[in-house]
C-alpha positions as CSV (number, residue, x, y, z in Angstrom):
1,X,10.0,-6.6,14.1
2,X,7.1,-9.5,14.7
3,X,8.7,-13.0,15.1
4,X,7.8,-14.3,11.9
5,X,8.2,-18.3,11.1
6,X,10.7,-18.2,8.0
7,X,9.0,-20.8,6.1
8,X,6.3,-21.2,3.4
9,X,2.6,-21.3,4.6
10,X,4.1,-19.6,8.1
11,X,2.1,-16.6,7.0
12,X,-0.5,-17.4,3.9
13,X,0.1,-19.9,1.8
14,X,3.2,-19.8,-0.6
15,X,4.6,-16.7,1.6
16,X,7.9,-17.2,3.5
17,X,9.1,-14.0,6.4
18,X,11.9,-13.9,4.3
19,X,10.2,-12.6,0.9
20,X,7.9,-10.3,3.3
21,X,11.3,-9.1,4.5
22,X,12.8,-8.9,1.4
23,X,9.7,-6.3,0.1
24,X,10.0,-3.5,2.5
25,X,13.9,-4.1,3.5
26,X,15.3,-1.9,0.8
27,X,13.1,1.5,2.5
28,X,16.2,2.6,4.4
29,X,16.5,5.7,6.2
30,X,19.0,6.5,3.4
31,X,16.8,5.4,0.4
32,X,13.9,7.0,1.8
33,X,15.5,10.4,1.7
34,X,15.1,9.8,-2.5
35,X,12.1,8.3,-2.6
36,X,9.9,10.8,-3.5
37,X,12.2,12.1,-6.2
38,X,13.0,8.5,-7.2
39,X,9.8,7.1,-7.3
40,X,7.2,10.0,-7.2
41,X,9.3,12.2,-9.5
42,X,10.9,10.0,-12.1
43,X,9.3,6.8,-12.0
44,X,5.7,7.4,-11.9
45,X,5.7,9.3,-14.7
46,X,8.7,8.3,-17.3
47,X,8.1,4.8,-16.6
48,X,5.1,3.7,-14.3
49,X,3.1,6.3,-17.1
50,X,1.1,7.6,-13.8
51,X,2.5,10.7,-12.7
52,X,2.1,11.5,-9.2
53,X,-0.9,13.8,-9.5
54,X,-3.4,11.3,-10.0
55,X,-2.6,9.4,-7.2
56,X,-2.7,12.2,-4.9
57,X,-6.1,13.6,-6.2
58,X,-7.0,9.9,-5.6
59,X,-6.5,10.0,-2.4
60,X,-8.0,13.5,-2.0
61,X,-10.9,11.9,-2.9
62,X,-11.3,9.3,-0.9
63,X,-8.9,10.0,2.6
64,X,-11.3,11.2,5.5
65,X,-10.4,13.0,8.9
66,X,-10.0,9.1,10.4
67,X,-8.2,7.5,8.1
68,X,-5.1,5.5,8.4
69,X,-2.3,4.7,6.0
70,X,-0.9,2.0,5.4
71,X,2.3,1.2,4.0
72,X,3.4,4.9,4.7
73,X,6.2,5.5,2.4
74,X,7.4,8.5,3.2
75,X,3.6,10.3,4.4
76,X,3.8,12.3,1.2
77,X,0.1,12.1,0.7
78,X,-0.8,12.5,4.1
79,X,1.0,15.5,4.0
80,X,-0.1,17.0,0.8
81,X,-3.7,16.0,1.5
82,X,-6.1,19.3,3.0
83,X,-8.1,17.6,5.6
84,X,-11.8,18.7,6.4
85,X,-11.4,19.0,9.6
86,X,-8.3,20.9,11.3
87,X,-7.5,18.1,13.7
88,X,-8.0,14.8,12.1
89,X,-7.8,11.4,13.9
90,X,-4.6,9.8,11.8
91,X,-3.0,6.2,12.1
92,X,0.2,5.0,10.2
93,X,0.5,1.2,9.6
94,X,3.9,-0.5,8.2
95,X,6.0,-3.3,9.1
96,X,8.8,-1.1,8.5
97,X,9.9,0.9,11.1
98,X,11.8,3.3,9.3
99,X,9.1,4.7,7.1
100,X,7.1,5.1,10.1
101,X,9.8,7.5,11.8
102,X,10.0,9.6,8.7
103,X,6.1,9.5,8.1
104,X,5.4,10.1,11.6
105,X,8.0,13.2,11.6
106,X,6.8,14.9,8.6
107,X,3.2,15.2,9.5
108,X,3.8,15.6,13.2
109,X,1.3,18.3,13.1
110,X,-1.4,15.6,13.5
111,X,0.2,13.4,16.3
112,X,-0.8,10.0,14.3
113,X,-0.7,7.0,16.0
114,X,2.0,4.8,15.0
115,X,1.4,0.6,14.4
116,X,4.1,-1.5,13.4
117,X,2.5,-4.5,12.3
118,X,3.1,-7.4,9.7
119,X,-0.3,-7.2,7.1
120,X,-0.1,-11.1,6.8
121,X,-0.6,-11.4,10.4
122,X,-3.7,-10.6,11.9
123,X,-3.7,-7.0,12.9
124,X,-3.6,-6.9,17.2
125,X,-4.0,-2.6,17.4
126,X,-5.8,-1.1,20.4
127,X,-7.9,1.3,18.5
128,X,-11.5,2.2,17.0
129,X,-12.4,1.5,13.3
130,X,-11.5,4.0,10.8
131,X,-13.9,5.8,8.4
132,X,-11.3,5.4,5.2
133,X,-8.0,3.0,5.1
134,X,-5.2,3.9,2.2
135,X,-2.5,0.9,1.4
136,X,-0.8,2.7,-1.8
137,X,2.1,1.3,-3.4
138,X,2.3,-1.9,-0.9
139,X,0.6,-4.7,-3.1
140,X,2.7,-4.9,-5.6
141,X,5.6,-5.4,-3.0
142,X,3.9,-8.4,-1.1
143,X,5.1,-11.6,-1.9
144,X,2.6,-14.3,-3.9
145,X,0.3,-13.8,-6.1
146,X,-3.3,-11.8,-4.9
147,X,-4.8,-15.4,-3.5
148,X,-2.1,-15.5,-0.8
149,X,-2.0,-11.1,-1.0
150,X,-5.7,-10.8,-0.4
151,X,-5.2,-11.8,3.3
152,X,-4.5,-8.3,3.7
153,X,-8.2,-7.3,2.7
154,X,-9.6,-9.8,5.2
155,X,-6.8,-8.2,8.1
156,X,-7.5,-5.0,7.4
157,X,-11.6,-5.3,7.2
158,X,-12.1,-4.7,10.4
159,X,-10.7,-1.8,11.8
160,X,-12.9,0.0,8.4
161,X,-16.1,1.4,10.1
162,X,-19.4,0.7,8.2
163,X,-19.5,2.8,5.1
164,X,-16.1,3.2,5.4
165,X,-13.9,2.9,1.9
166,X,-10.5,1.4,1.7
167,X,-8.6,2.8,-1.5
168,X,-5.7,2.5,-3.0
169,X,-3.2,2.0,-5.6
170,X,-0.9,-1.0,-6.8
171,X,1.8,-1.1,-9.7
172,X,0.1,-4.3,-12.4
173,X,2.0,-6.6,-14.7
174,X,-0.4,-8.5,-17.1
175,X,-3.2,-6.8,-18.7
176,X,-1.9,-3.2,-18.5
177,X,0.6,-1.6,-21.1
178,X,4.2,-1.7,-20.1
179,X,6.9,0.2,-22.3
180,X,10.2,-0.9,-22.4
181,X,11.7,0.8,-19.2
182,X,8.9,-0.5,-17.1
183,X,9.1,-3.6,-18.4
184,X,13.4,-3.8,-17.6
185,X,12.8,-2.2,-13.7
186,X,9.9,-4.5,-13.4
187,X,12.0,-7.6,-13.9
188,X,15.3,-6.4,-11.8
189,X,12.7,-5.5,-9.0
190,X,10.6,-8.8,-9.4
191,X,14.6,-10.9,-9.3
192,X,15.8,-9.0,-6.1
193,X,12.3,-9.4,-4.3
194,X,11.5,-5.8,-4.1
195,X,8.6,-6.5,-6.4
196,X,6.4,-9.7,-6.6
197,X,3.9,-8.4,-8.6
198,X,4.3,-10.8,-12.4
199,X,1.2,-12.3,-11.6
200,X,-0.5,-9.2,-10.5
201,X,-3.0,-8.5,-13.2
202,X,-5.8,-6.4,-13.3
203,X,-8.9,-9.0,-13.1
204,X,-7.2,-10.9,-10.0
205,X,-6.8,-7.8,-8.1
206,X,-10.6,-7.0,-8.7
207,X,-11.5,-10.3,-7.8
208,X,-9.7,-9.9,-4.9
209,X,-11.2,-6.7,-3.6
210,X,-15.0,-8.3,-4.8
211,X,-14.1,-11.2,-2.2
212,X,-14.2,-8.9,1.1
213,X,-15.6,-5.3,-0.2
214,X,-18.4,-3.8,-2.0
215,X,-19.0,-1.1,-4.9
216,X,-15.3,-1.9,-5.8
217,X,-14.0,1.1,-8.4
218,X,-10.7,0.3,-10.2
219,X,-9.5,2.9,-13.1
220,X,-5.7,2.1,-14.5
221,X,-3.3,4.8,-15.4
222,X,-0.2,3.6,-17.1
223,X,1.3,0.3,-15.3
224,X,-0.8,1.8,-12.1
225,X,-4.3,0.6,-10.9
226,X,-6.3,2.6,-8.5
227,X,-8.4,0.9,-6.4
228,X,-11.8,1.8,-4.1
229,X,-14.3,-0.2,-2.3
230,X,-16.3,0.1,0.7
231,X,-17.8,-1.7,3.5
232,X,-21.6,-2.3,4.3
């Protein structure tokens, strides 16, 4: 792991390594192995009210043939996606280490390139620009609010070619409906740090795309806001 300085303002302003720790900490090589029962199956559509589906049409839509992923769960999408071209140029982008060994394993097919990097910290990757960048399910588990969250945008900016699109998807708290279950998980996730999303609302995460991208596209399904905006 990066040597982070544990203390606030170390990586953007209000963010400690400890609370970037605590948001990817609990992906396990044990935990991942429910993940995409846990949260793909059940949550998304009992209590996030965004099944699966639209996210992966989503990234249909959008994910190119050099693309890379970031915050790579367990490369479900990548893996479900049907590429245009037969051997695509893939990255996969995560501070946590063990989501990369499962990603990387599952879609071995495509021998991606592996980063393990800290989004808070300037990326330093040896590579060429991608034409599309996917960071799904990773904003709502940064600590801060999106002022001290949108350094990701401005990190992640360059290595998206011209004309190239970053997309993605983020659970919301204000400004979208929440039922009662999403509204109890929300708040045990938000205590133990595995969430940081309460101020996470709809019109802060489109100002926050606005500030680095253009022709920004955000449609919300349930709890779930999916995101798209290029790069001129």
């Amino acid at each position: 792991m990066p040597d982070l300085k544990d203390e606030p303002g170390g990586l953007a302003p209000g963010v400690s390594a400890s609370q970037v720790e605590a948001g990817q900490a609990v992906y396990s090589t044990r935990t991942l192995k429910f993940y995409d029962l846990f949260v793909l199956g059940i949550s998304n559509r009992w209590i996030w009210k965004c099944p699966t589906h639209y996210l992966r049409e989503h990234f249909a839509r959008h994910a190119t043939s050099n693309h890379l992923d970031v915050g790579v769960g367990t490369g479900y999408f990548l893996d479900k996606v049907k590429f245009k071209e037969s051997n695509p140029r893939i990255g996969l982008l995560d501070l946590n280490r063990n989501c990369l060994d499962v990603a990387a394993k599952r879609i071995e097919r495509y021998q991606p390139t592996i980063f393990q990097a800290d989004l808070f910290q300037p990326l330093e990757i040896d590579c060429e620009p991608f034409q599309s960048i996917s960071i799904n399910y990773v904003l709502h588990c940064l600590p801060g609010n999106f002022e001290s969250k949108s350094i990701v945008f401005k990190h992640l900016k360059p290595w998206i070619a011209t004309g190239g699109v970053i997309f993605g998807s983020t659970i919301l708290h204000p400004e979208v409906p929440r039922g009662v279950m999403a509204r109890q998980l929300m708040k045990v996730y938000n205590q133990k740090g595995i969430f940081s999303n309460t101020e996470d609302s709809l019109t802060r995460l489109h100002q926050a795309l606005d500030d680095h991208f253009s022709d920004v596209k955000i449609e919300t399904k349930g709890c779930v806001a999916l995101f798209s905006a290029k790069v001129n």
